[in-house]
FILUMBA-283221 format. One record per residue (C-alpha): residue number from 1; chain; z, y, x. Coordinates in steps of 0.1 Angstrom, whole numbers. Layout:
N
@i = NUM ch = A Z = Z Y = Y X = X
...
***
This chain:
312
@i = 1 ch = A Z = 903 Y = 1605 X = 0
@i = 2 ch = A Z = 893 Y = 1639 X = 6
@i = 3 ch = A Z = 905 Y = 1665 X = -22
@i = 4 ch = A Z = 876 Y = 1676 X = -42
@i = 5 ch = A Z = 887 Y = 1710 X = -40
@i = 6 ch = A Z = 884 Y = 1712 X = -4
@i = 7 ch = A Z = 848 Y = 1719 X = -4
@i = 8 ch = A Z = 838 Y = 1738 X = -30
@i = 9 ch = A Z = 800 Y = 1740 X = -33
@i = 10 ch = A Z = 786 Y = 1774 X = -36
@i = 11 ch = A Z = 769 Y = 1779 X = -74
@i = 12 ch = A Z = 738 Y = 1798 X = -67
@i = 13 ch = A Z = 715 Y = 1780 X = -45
@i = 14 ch = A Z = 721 Y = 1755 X = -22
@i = 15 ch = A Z = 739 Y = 1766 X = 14
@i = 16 ch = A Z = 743 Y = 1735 X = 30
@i = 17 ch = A Z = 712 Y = 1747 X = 53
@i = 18 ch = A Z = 733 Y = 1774 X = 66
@i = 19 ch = A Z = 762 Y = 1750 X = 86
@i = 20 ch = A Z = 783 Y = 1730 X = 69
@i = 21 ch = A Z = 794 Y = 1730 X = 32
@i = 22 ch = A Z = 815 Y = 1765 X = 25
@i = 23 ch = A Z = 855 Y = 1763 X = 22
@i = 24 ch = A Z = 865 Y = 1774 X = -9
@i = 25 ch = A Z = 902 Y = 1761 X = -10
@i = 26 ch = A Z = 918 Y = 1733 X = 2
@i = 27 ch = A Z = 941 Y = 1708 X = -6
@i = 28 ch = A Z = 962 Y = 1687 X = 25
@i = 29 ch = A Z = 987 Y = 1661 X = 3
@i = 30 ch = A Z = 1009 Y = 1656 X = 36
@i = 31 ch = A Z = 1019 Y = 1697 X = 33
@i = 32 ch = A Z = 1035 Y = 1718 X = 9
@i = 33 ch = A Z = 1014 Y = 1750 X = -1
@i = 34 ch = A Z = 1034 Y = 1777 X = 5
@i = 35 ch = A Z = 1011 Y = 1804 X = -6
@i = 36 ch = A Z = 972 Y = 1814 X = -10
@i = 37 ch = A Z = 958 Y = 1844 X = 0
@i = 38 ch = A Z = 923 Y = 1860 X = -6
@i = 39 ch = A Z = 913 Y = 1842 X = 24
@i = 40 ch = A Z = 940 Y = 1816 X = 34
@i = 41 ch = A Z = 960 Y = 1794 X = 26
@i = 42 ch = A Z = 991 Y = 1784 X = 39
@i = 43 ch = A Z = 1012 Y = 1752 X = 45
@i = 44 ch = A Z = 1046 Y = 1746 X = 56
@i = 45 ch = A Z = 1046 Y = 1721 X = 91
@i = 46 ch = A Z = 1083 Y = 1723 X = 96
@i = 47 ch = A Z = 1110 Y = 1751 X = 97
@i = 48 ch = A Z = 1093 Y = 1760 X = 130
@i = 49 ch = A Z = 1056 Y = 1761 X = 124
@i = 50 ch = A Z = 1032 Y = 1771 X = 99
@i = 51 ch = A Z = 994 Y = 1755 X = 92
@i = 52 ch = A Z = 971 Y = 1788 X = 83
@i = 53 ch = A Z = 939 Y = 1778 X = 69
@i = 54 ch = A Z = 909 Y = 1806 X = 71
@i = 55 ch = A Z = 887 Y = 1796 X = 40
@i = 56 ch = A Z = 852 Y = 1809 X = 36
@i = 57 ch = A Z = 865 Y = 1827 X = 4
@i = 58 ch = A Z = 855 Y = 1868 X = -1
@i = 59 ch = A Z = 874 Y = 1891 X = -16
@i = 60 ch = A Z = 857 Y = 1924 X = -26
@i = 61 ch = A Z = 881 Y = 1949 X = -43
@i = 62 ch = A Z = 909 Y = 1931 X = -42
@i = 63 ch = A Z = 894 Y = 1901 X = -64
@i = 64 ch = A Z = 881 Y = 1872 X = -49
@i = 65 ch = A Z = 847 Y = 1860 X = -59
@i = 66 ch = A Z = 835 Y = 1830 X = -69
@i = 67 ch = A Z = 812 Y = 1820 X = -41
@i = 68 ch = A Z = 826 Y = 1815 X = -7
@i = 69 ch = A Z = 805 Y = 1827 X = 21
@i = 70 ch = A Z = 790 Y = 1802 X = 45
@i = 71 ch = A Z = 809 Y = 1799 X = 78
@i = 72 ch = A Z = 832 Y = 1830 X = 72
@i = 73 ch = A Z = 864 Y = 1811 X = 82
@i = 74 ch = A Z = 854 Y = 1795 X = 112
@i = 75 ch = A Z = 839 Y = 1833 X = 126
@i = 76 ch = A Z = 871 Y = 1849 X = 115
@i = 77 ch = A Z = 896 Y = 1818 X = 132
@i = 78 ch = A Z = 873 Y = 1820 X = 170
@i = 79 ch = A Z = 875 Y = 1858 X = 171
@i = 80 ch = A Z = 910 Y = 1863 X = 165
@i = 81 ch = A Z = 918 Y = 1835 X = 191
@i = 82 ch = A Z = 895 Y = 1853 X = 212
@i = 83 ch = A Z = 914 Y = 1886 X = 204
@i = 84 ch = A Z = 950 Y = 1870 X = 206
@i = 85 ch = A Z = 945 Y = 1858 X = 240
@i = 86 ch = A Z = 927 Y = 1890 X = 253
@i = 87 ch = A Z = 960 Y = 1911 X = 245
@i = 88 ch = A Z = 985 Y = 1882 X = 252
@i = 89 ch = A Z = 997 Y = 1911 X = 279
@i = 90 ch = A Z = 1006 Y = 1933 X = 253
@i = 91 ch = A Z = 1024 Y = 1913 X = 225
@i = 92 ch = A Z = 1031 Y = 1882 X = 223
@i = 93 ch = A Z = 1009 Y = 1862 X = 192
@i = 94 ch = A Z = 1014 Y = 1838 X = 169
@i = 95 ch = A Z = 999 Y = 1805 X = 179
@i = 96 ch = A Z = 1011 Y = 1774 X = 194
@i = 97 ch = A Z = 999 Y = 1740 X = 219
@i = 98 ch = A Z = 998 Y = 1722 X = 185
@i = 99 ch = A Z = 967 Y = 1715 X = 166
@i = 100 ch = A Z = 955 Y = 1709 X = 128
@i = 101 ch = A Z = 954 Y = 1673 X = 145
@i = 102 ch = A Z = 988 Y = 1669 X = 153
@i = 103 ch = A Z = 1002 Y = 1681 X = 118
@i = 104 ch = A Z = 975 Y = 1663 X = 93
@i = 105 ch = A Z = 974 Y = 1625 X = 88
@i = 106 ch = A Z = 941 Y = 1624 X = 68
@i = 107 ch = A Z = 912 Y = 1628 X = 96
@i = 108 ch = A Z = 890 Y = 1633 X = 68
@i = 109 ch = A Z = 903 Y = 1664 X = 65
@i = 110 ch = A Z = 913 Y = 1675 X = 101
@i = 111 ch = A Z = 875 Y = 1670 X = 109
@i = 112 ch = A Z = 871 Y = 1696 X = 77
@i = 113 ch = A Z = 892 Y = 1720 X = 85
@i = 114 ch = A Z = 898 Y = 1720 X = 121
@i = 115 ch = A Z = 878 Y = 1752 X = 133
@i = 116 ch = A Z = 891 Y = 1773 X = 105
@i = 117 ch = A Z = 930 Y = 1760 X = 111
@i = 118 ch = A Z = 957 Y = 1772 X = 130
@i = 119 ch = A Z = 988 Y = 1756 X = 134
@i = 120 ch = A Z = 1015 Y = 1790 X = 144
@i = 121 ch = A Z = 1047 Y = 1795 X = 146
@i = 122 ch = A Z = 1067 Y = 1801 X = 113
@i = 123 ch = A Z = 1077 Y = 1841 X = 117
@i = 124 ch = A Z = 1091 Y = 1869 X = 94
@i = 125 ch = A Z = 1062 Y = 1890 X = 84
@i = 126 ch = A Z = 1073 Y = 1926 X = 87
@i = 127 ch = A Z = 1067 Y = 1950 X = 55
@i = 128 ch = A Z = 1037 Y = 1970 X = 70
@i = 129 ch = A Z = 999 Y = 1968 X = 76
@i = 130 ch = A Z = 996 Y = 1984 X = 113
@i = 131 ch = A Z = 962 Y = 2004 X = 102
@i = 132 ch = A Z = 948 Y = 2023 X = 132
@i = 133 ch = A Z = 918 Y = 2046 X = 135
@i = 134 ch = A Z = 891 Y = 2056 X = 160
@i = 135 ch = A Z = 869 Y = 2074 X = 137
@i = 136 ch = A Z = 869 Y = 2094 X = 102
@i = 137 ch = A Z = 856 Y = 2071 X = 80
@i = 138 ch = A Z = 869 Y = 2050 X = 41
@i = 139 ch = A Z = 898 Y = 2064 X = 25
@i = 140 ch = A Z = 906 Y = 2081 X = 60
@i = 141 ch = A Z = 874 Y = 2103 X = 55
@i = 142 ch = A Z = 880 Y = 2109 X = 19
@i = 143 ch = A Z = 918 Y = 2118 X = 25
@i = 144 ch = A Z = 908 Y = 2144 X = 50
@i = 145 ch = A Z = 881 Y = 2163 X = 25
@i = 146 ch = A Z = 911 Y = 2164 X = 3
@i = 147 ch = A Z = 941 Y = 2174 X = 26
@i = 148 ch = A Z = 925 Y = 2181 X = 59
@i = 149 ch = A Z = 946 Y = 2152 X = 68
@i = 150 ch = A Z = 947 Y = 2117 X = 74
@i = 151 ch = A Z = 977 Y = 2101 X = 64
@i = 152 ch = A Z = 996 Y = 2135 X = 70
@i = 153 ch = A Z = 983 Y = 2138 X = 104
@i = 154 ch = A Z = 965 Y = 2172 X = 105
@i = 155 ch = A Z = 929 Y = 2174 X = 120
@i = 156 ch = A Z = 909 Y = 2203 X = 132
@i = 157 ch = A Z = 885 Y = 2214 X = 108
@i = 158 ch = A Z = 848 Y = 2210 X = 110
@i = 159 ch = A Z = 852 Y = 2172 X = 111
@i = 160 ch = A Z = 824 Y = 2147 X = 92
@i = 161 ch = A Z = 824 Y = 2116 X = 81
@i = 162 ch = A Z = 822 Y = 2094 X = 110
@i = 163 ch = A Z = 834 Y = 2113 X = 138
@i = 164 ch = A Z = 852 Y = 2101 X = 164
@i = 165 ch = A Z = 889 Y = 2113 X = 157
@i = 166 ch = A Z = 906 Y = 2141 X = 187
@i = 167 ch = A Z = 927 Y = 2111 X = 191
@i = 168 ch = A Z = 939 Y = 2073 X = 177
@i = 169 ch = A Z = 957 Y = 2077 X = 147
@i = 170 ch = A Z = 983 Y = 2051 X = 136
@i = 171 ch = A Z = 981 Y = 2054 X = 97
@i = 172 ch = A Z = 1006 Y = 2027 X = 82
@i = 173 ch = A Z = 1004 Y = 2012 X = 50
@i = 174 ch = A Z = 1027 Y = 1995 X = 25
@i = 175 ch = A Z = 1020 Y = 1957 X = 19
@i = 176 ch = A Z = 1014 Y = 1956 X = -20
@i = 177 ch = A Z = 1022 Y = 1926 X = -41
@i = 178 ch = A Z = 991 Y = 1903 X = -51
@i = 179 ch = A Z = 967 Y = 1921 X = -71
@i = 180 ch = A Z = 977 Y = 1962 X = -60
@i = 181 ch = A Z = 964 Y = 1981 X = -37
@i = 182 ch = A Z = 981 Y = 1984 X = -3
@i = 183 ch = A Z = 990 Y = 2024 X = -3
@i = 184 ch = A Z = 994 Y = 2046 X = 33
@i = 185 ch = A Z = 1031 Y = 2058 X = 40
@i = 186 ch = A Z = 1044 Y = 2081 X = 67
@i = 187 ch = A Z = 1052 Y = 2075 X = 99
@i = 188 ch = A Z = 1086 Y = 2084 X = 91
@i = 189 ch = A Z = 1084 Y = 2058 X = 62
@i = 190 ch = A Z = 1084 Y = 2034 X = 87
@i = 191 ch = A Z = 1111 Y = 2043 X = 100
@i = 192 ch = A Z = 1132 Y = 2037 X = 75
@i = 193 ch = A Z = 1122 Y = 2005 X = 68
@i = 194 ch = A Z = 1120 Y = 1991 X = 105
@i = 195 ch = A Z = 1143 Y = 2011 X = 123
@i = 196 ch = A Z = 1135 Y = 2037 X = 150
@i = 197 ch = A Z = 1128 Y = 2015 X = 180
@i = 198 ch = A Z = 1109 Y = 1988 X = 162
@i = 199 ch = A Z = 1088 Y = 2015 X = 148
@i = 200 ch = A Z = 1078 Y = 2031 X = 179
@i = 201 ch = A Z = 1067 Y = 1993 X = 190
@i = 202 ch = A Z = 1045 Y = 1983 X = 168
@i = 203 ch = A Z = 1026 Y = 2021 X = 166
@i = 204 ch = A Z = 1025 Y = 2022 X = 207
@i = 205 ch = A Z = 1015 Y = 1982 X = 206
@i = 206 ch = A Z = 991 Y = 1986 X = 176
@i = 207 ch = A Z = 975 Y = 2016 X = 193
@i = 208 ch = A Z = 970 Y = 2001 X = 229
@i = 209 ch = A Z = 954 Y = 1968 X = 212
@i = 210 ch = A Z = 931 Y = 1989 X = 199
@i = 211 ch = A Z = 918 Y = 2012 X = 225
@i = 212 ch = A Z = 913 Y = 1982 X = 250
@i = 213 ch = A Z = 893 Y = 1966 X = 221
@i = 214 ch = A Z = 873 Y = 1997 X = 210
@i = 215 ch = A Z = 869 Y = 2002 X = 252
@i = 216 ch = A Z = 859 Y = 1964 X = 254
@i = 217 ch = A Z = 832 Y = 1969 X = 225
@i = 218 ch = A Z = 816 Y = 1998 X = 236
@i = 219 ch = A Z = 804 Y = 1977 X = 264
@i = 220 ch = A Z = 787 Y = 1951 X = 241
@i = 221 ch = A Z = 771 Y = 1981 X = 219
@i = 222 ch = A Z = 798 Y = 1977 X = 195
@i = 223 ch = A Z = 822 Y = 2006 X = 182
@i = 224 ch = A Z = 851 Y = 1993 X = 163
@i = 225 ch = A Z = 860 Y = 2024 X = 141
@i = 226 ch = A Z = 891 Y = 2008 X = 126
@i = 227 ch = A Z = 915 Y = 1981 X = 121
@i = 228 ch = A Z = 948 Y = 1970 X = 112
@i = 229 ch = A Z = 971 Y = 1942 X = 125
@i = 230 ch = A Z = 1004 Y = 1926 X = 109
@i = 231 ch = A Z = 1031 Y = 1914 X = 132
@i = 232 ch = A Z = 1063 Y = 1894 X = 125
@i = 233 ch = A Z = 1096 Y = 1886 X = 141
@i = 234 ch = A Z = 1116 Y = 1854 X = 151
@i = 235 ch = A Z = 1149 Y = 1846 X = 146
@i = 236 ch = A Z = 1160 Y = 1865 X = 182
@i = 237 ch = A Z = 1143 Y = 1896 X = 169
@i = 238 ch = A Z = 1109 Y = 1888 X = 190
@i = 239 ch = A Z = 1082 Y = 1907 X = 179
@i = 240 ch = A Z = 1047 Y = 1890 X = 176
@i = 241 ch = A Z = 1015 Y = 1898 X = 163
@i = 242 ch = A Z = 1002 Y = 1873 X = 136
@i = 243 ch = A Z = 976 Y = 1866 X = 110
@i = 244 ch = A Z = 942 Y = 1877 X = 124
@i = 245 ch = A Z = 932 Y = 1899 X = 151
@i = 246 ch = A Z = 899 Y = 1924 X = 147
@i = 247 ch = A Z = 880 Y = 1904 X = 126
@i = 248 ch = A Z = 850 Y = 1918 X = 104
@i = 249 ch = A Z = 879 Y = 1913 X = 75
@i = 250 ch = A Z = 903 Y = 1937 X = 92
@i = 251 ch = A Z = 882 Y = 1959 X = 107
@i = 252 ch = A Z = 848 Y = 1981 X = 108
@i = 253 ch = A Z = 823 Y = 1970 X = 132
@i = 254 ch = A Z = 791 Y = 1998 X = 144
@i = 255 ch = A Z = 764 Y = 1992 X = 161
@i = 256 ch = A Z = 762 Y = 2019 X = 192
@i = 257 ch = A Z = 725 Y = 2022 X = 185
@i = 258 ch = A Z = 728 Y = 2027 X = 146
@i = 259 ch = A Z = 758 Y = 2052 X = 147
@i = 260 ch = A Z = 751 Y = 2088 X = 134
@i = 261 ch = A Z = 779 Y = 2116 X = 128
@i = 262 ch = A Z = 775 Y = 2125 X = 93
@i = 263 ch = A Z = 768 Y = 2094 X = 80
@i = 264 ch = A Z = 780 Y = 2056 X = 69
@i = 265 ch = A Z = 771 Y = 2035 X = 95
@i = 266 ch = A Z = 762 Y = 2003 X = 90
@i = 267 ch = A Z = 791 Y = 1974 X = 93
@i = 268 ch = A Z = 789 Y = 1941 X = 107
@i = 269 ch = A Z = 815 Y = 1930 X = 73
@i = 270 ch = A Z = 811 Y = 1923 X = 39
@i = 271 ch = A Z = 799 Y = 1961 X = 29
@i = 272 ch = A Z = 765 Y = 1947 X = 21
@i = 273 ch = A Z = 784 Y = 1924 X = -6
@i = 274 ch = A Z = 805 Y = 1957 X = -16
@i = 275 ch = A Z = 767 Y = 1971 X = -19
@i = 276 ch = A Z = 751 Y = 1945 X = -38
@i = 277 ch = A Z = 782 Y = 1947 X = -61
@i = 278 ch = A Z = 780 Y = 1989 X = -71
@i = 279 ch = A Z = 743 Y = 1978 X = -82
@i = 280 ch = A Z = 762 Y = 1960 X = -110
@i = 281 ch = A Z = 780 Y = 1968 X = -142
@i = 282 ch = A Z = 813 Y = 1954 X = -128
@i = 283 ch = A Z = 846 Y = 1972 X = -136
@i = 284 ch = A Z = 860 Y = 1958 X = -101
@i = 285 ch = A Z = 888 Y = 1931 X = -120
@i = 286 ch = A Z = 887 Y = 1896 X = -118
@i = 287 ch = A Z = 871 Y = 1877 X = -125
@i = 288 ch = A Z = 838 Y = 1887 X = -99
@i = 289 ch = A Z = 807 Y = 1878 X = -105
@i = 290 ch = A Z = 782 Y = 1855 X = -88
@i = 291 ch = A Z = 768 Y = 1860 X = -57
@i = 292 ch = A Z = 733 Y = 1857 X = -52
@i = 293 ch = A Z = 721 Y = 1831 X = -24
@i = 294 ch = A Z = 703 Y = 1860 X = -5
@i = 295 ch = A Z = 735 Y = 1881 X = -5
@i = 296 ch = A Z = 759 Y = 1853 X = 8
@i = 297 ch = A Z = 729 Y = 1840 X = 37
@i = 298 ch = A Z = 732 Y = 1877 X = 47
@i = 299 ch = A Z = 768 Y = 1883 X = 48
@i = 300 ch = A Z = 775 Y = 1851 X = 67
@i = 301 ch = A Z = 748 Y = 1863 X = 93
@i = 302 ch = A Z = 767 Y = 1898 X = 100
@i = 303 ch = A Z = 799 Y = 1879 X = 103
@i = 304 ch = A Z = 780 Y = 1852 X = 132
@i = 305 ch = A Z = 766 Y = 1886 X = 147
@i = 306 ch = A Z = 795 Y = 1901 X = 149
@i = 307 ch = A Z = 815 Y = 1873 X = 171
@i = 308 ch = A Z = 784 Y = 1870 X = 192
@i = 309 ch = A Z = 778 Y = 1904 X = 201
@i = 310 ch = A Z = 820 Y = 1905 X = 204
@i = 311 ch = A Z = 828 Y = 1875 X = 225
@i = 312 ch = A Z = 791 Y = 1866 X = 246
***
């Protein structure tokens, strides 16, 4: 019998016109839970593999909200396999020849989750979020009014918000416990927790994944002004990248044709929920409010458009 919680129904309006019934969280009896994230949720297979599944749950400020936003998790599992494979070149990923199939007995649920699922190998995330930038924008933008710097990389004066940066900057940042704020370290920060060498790999991989993605996007009318990647390590020491890959959660997304210097240019993410939610007298901790149908039908649209205009 399928676990109620599995699909968890939207409360403002109905969505099952738009795809199938949103994921809020999930519940597999044949797997342990090892943890659940804003977005997923994750399962012990074996001492070797790892079941990640990408719900269709929205975290705004750090809390997640209530409603779940319709086919969010399937958009964000397609283009980071389309990602992953793109830069298999460069690094190494996380996934594996096995599918939700092959690790779930109840087929009611495989047929539920199997396009948000991955099944990857079982790594040791490293202590960092890889953050890269393209352009001056978000806390990069606001940092650099205050400092003239980014991360405690100096920039030229003269910059506004939204330029394209002289060059990419690698901006690390801590991984905070559940609840806080990730918060941007050094460089040389990084250092000391990874070690020289490993350091200088994942800035100079981080960096080249994203210049052939911002270079592939441009084609499509797409600027991707930032991102950030995690990356783990087996038991030899081999370094991977893992979780997602430049997905509307990880990254900004700009139309070519919309983009302005001086200005915030629209994203193909969940800034129109971050919108919708300054409009109300929310203090930004838990628990969020309700999402309006109209809200959640446009979000889940941006995230579609995104993939398409990314991967067609």
């Amino acid at each position: 019998m399928l676990a109620r919680r599995l699909a968890c129904p939207a409360r403002n309006g109905d969505h099952r016109s738009m795809n199938k019934e949103p994921l809020f969280e999930t519940a597999i009896p044949d797997l342990p839970l090892i943890g659940r994230g804003k977005v997923r949720d994750i399962y012990s297979v074996d001492d070797q593999h790892l079941l990640i599944v990408t719900t269709d749950r929205l975290s705004a400020y750090d809390v997640v909200l209530p409603d779940p936003v319709p086919g969010k998790g399937e958009v964000l599992t397609k283009i980071s396999l389309f990602w992953f494979r793109m830069m298999a070149d460069i690094i190494d990923n996380q996934l594996t020849d096995l599918s939700v199939d092959d690790v779930v007995k109840d087929t009611e649920i495989c047929e539920r989750i199997r396009k948000q699922s991955l099944v990857v190998r079982r790594l040791k995330p490293l202590p960092i979020e890889a953050v890269v930038r393209g352009y001056l924008i978000g806390s990069g933008w606001r940092d650099y009014q205050d400092t003239g710097s980014v991360c405690g990389i100096d920039l030229p004066d003269g910059l506004q918000q939204a330029d394209k940066l002289p060059e990419t900057l690698f901006t690390p940042a801590s991984k905070a416990e559940a609840g806080d704020h990730d918060e941007n370290i050094s460089f040389e920060q990084v250092v000391e927790l990874l070690g020289e060498k490993l350091a200088n790999r994942v800035r100079d991989i981080s960096i080249a994944i994203y210049e052939r993605a911002a270079a592939y996007a441009l084609q499509r009318g797409m600027i991707i002004a930032d991102t950030k990647f995690e990356f783990g390590l087996d038991d030899e020491g081999k370094l991977y990248i893992i979780d997602e890959a430049l997905t509307p959660d990880s990254s900004r997304f700009w139309p070519v044709d919309e983009y302005q210097v001086g200005t915030s240019p629209p994203s193909f993410d969940k800034q129109y929920v971050r919108d919708y939610l300054d409009t109300l007298d929310w203090d930004h901790t838990a628990p969020g409010p309700d999402l309006p149908e109209n809200v959640l039908r446009h979000t889940s649209e941006k995230y579609q458009e995104a993939y398409l205009r990314m991967t067609r």
